[in-house]
N, C-alpha and C positions, 0 to 999 in steps of 0.2 A: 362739808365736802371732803370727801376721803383723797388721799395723795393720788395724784395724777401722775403713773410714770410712761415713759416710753414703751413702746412695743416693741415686741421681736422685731427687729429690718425687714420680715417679711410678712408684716402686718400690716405696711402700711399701703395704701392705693398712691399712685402720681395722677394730679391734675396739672394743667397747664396751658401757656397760651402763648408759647413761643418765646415769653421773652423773660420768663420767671414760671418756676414752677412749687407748687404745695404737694406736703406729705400726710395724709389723713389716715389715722389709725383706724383701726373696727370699730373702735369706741364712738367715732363719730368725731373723733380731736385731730383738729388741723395742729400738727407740733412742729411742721416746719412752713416759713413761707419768707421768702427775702423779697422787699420788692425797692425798684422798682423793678431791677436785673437778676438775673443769675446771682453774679457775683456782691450783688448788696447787701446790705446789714439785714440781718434774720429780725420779723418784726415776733416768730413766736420760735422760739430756740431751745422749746422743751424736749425736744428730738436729745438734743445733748447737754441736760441739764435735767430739771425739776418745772412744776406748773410755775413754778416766782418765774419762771425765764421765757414766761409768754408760749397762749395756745387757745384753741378757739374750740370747744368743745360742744355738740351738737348732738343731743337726744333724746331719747326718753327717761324722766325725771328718776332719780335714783334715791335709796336713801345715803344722809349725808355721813354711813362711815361704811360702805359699801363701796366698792371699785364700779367704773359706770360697765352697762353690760356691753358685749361684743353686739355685733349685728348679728342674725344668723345668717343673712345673705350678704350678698352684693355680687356685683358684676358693672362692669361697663355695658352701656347699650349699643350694643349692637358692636361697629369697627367705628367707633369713638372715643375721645377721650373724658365721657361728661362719664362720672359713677353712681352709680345705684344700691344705696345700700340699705335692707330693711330689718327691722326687726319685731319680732312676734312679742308682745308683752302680756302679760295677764286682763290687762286691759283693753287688748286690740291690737293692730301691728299697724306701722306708719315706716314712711319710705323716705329718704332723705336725698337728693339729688344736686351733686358738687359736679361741678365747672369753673373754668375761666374762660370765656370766650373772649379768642382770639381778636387781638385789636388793634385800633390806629394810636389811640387815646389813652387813660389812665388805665391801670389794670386792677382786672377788680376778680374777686374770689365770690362766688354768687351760690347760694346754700337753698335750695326749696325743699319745704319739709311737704309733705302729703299726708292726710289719713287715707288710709287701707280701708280700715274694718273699725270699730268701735272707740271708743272717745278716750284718745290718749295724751299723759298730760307729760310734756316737754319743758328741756331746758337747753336756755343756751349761754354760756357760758363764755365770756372774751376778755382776754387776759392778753394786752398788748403791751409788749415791752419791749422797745427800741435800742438799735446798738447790739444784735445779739444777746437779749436779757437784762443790758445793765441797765438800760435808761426807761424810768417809767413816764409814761407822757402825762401831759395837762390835757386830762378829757371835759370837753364840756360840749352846752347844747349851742348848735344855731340853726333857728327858723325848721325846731322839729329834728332836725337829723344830729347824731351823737358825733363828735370830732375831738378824733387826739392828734396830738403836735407836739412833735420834740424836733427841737431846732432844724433844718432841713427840709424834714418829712413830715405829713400829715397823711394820714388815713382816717376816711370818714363810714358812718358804719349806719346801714337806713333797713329799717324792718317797718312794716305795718303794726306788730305786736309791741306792746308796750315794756320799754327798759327801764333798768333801773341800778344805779348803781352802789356797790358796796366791796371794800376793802381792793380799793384803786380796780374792778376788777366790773362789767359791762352786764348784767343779766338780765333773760325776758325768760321768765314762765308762762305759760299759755297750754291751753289745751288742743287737742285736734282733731276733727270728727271727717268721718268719710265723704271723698271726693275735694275734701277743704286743701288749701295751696298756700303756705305763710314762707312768703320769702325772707332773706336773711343775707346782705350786701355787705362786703368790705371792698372801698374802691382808695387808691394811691393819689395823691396828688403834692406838687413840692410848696411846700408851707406858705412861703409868698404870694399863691396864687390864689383868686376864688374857689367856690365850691367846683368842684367838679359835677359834669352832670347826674343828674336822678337817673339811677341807674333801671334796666327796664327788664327786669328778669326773664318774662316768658318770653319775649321778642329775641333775648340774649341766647335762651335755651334753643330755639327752632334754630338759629343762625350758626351757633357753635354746632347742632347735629347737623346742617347742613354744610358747614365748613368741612368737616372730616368725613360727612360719606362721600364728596366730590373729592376729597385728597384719597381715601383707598380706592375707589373706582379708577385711578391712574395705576395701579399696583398690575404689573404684567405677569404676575406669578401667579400659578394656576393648580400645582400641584397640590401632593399630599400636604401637611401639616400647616396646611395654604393660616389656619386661625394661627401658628404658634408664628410663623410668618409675618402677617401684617400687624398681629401688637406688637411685633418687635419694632416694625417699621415705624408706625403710628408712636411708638417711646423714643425713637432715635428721633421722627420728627418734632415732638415734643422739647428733646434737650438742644435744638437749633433756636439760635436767637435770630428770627428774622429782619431787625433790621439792617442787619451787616450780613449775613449768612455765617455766621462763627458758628461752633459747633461746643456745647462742653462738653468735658469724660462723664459727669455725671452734676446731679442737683443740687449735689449735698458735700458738706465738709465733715472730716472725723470724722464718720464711721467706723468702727475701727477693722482691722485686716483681723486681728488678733481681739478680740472681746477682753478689755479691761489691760491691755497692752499699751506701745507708745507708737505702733503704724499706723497714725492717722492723719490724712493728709485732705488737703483742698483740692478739690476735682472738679470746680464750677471755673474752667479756664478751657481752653481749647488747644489739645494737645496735636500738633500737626498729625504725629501716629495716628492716634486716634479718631480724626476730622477726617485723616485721607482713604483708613479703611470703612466708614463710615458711609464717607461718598460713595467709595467703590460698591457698597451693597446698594447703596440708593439706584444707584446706574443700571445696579444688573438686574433691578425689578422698575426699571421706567419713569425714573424718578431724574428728568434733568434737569427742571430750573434750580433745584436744592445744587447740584454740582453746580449748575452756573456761575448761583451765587457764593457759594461758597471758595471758586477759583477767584472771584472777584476779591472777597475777604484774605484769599491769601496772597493775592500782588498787591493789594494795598499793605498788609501786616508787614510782607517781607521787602516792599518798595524802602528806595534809598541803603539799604543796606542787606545785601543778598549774602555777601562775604559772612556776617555775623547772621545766619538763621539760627533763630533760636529754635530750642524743640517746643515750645507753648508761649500763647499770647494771649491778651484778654479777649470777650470776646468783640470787641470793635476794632481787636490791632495793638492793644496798649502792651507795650515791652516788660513796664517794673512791674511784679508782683508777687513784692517782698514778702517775706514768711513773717506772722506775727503770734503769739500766743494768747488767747484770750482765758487769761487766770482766774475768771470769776465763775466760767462754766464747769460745770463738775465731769462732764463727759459722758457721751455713751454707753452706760453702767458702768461708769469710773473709768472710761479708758481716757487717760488725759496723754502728753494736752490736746488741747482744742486749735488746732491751727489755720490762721489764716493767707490767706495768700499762699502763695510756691518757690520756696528758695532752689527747686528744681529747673527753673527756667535760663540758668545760667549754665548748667551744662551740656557735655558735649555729646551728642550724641547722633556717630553718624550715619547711621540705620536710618533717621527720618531722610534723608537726602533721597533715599531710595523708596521710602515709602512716598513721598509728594510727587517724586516724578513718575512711579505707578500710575497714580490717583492722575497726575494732567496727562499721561499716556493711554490711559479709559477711557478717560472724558474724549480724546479724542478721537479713540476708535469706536466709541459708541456714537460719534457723529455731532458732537457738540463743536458747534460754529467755531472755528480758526481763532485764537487768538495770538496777536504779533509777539505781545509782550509775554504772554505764557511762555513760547517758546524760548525765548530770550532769559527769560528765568531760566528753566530746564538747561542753555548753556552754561549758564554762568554756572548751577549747579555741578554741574559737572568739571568747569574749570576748579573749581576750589576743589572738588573730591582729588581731581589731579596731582593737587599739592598735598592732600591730607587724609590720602586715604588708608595709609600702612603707619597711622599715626594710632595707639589705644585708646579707647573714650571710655565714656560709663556705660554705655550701651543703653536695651530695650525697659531695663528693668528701675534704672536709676539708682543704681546700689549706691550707697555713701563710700564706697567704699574704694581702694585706688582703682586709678584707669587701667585698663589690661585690651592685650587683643581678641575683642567677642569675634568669634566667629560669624552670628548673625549681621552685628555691623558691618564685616565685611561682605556679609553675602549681598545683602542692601547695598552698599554698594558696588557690586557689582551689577545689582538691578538696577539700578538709578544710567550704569552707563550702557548697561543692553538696551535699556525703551530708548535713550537719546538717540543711541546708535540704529533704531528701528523708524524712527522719526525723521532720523536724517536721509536716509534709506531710503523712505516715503516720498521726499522731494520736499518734503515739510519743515526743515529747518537747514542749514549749512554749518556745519562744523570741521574739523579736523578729522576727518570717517578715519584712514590708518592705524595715525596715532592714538585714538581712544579705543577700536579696535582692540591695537596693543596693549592697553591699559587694563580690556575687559579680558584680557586671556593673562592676563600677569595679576588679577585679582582671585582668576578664577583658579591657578597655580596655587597663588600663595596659601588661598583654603586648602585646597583639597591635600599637600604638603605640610602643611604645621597646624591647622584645626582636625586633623585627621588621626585617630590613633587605631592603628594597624594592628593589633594585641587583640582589642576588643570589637573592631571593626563597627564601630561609630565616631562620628563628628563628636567634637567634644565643646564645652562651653565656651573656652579662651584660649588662644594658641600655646600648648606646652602642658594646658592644666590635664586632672586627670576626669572633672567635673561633668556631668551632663545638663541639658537649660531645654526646658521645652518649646524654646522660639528654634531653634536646628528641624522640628517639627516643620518649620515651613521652606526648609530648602528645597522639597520636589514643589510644591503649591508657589514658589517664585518661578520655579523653571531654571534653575539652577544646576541642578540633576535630571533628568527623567526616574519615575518613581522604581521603577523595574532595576535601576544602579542598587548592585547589592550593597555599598556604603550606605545607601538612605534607608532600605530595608534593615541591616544592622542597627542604624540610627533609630528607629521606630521602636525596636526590638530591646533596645535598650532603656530607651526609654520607657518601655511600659513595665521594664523587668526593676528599674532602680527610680525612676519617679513618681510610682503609683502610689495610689491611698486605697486601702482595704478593699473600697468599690471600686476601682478602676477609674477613681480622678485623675487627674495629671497637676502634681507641684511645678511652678517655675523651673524650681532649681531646689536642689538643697540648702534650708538655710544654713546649717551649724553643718561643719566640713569641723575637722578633728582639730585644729589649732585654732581655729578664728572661725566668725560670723561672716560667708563674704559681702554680706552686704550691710557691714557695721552700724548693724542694730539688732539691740536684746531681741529674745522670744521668737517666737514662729509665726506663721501664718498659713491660712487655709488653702484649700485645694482651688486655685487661679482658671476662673470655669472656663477665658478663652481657649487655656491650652488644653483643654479637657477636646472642644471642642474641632480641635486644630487634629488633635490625635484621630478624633472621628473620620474627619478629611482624610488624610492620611490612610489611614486601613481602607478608605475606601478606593483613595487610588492606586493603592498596590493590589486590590483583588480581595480583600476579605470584607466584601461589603456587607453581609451580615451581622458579623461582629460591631461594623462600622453603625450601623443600623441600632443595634441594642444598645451603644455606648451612648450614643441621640435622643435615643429616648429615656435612658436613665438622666442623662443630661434635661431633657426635657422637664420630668420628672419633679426638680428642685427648682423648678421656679415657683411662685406663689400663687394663688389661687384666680389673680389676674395675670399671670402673664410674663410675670416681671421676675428680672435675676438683678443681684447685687454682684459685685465684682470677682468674691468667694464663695465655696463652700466649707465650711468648718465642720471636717466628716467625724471628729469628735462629739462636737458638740448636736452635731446635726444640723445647725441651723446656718445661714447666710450671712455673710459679712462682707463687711468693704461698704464702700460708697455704692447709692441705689438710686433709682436705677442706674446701670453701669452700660454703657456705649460698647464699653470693650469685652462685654459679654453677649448681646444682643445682635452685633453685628456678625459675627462669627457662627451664632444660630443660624440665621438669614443664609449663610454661605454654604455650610453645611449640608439646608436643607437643600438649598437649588443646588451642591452636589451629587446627594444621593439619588436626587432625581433623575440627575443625570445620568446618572450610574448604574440607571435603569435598576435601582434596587426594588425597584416595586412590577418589574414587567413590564413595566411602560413608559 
């Protein structure tokens, strides 16, 4: 068997079932899958590593010092998330069909191979290794079905074709002739318990496509780019853990910002930011019980202690979630380390105050039923910005680097106290209306006075600096300014003249400024697709909707052949980076497009 590496980030397809999700190369290799959650141990972690570090490898037999072939096809069927992917061989072509469907029960990863055309001869390959790689389990048989168990966990693995095992490692060869159907099961369950049930593939397959054609059939958007739309949706509903409504930034850990760098960070956590713009797109295409629950998820997470919001939490509410290094993985073509958890969660960051009270100020002008205690949060929120809001934090980006006054933080909040003060307004809550009032025009002073440099006639990234940050990009899109304010226009103008990438991407920020890193860490990173997408906005509400128009579709453009965008573009290297799929790229697509629609760019 020739070495088994990782694929480009944008090679691989997302399956999933709401509460854990797999990454599946062209090759037909499942290289990532943590189960039972999001945030669990990777049971194949050759995504960042080598095949020793577990991977489940599905196709037509290959010889063994040749790399296995790509598919030539695939596709998801139809506005699903089951994949399809085939490939033509000398021998005939056969079709390979991955899902999870969505469940109550254990979660299981369901593999149907198909012949096509003439008699083709397949392998399947499973290499499970627990712990992220380190720990190899005790595979053995019972009553016919194959089961490995490492302390904890057990996953059990059931095909009709015969296995057989060699060098700790699961294989069936078999052949496949047209019309013929050989399923191929991995199902979770926790080690103390019996078998989990026989798993029932085709019954699984009709229930999963009809799971997701009844969830896009809710999708109230109708326009142009109506396909690039709903897989975005159909992927943000994917990285939702539905038994809580928590939401993660993405699936995956270390992938790196920087290919063979040290920006690699854990993203299977639920980042309030992230969670609240999230909602907001689900909202504005008809999607309410996902806000429901997801408001739900966040008065439980932030119950008992509203004063300390954090900016991320697990996805059931959990507070700790300490950063650890896993030293055994090699990384994402060497990019170490491999880290778990998020030493990010502890600071301060006070732009979310203003992002959550957007996101319950939506929910409730889009007509989602009265909650007492939502409100009640949204003051208390506001009390604390009272105390803390001309205080510096790290802001939107989590620089390591010291606290400073971001301008964005303050504009957030100064959001966070317009929608209160909109609420209260409404008859919908009782506050202090005057005095926060006061508050909201002594916020909106203090910006537009010392985040403002008069020289260049743009907002600048922290009060005094000379910096530019592509989040100032959403001061007209909060309502902040009106876009027509020639500061935001300068702002725009600046931006696109000093954070561009050769194509017209948009960088955060700069990272290397002439003395220091300001976000105290080596190396660089790719072109950040949200703000790409934020700049499209942008031109579009000042009047240059055309331009607005080509910069969407070049954006469009870099996603992968399903659909899907990672958190970067590395316009160097060409290819996608960051963690995949990425929430905080996909949502901002979504906005985009029900902008420019708006914006009647198309005549209509």
């Amino acid at each position: 068997m020739g070495m088994h590496v990782a694929g480009r980030i944008e090679d691989y397809a997302l399956i999933g079932d709401m509460q854990t999700a797999a990454l599946i190369n062209r090759d037909g290799s499942a290289d990532w899958l943590c189960l039972p959650r999001f945030d669990s141990h990777a049971i194949f972690a050759g995504l960042l590593g080598t095949e020793e570090h577990g991977f489940w490898r599905l196709g037509p037999a290959h010889p063994a010092d040749t790399a296995a072939p790509h598919a030539d096809r695939r596709r998801y069927r139809g506005d699903s998330l089951v994949l399809e992917s085939e490939w033509d061989t000398p021998r005939g072509t056969v079709r390979i069909i991955d899902f999870m469907p969505p469940r109550d029960g254990a979660p299981q990863l369901i593999r149907i191979v198909e012949g096509v055309s003439g008699r083709v001869p397949m392998r399947s390959e499973l290499r499970m290794r627990f712990s992220y790689g380190r720990v190899v389990p005790w595979v053995h048989k019972v009553e016919g079905r194959t089961v490995a168990v490492a302390g904890p966990d057990s996953v059990w693995h059931d095909t009709s074709a015969e296995t057989y095992g060699k060098n700790l490692t699961t294989y069936s060869d078999f052949t496949v002739s047209p019309g013929e159907r050989i399923a191929f099961t991995i199902s979770w369950e926790p080690s103390h318990k019996g078998q989990p049930p026989l798993p029932e593939p085709e019954a699984s397959l009709e229930a999963t496509e009809d799971f997701w054609r009844d969830w896009v059939e809710h999708c109230t958007y109708h326009g142009p780019y109506r396909d690039a739309v709903v897989r975005s949706l159909i992927t943000l509903k994917a990285l939702t853990y539905a038994p809580t409504g928590g939401i993660v930034a993405a699936p995956t850990t270390s992938l790196p910002e920087e290919v063979g760098g040290v920006r690699n960070w854990d993203y299977r956590f639920t980042w309030l930011r992230d969670a609240a713009i999230t909602l907001s797109s689900l909202l504005r295409t008809g999607y309410r019980d996902e806000a429901r629950a997801w408001r739900e998820w966040l008065l439980r997470a932030v119950a008992g202690d509203p004063e300390n919001l954090q900016i991320m939490y697990g996805i059931a509410g959990e507070r700790e979630l300490g950063e650890t290094e896993l030293g055994w993985l090699p990384g994402y073509e060497g990019s170490q380390p491999v880290r778990v958890g998020n030493g990010a969660a502890g600071q301060l960051q006070l732009d979310v105050y203003g992002e959550v009270t957007e996101a319950l100020h939506l929910a409730h002008m889009t007509g989602l039923a009265r909650n007492d205690y939502a409100s009640v949060l949204q003051l208390k929120l506001i009390s604390y910005l009272e105390k803390h809001w001309y205080e510096p934090d790290e802001g939107i980006w989590e620089v390591r680097g010291p606290r400073r006054h971001f301008v964005h933080s303050k504009v957030m909040a100064w959001v966070a106290v317009d929608r209160t003060i909109k609420l209260i307004e409404a008859g919908d809550a009782d506050g202090p209306l005057e005095r926060w009032r006061e508050m909201r025009d002594a916020i909106h002073r203090d910006v537009c006075e010392k985040g403002y440099d008069k020289e260049r006639n743009t907002f600048t990234q922290s009060y005094g600096s000379k910096e530019l940050d592509a989040s100032l990009l959403l001061i007209p899109q909060m309502g902040f300014l009106p876009p027509d304010d020639k500061r935001v226009i300068g702002t725009i103008e600046a931006i696109q003249r000093e954070l561009s990438t050769p194509d017209g991407f948009i960088m955060r920020y700069p990272t290397s400024s002439g003395d220091e890193n300001l976000d105290g860490l080596p190396g660089d990173e790719g072109a950040f697709l949200a703000c790409s997408f934020w700049m499209a906005d942008d031109l579009a509400m000042i009047g240059r909707v055309d331009e607005a128009r080509r910069l969407f579709e070049r954006l469009l453009a870099l996603r992968n052949d399903l659909g899907l965008l990672a958190e970067e573009w590395d316009p160097r290297l060409q290819r996608q980076v960051g963690n995949f799929p990425q929430a905080f790229s996909h949502v901002p697509l979504i906005d985009t497009a029900l902008r420019l629609t708006a914006s009647g760019a198309y005549g209509g």
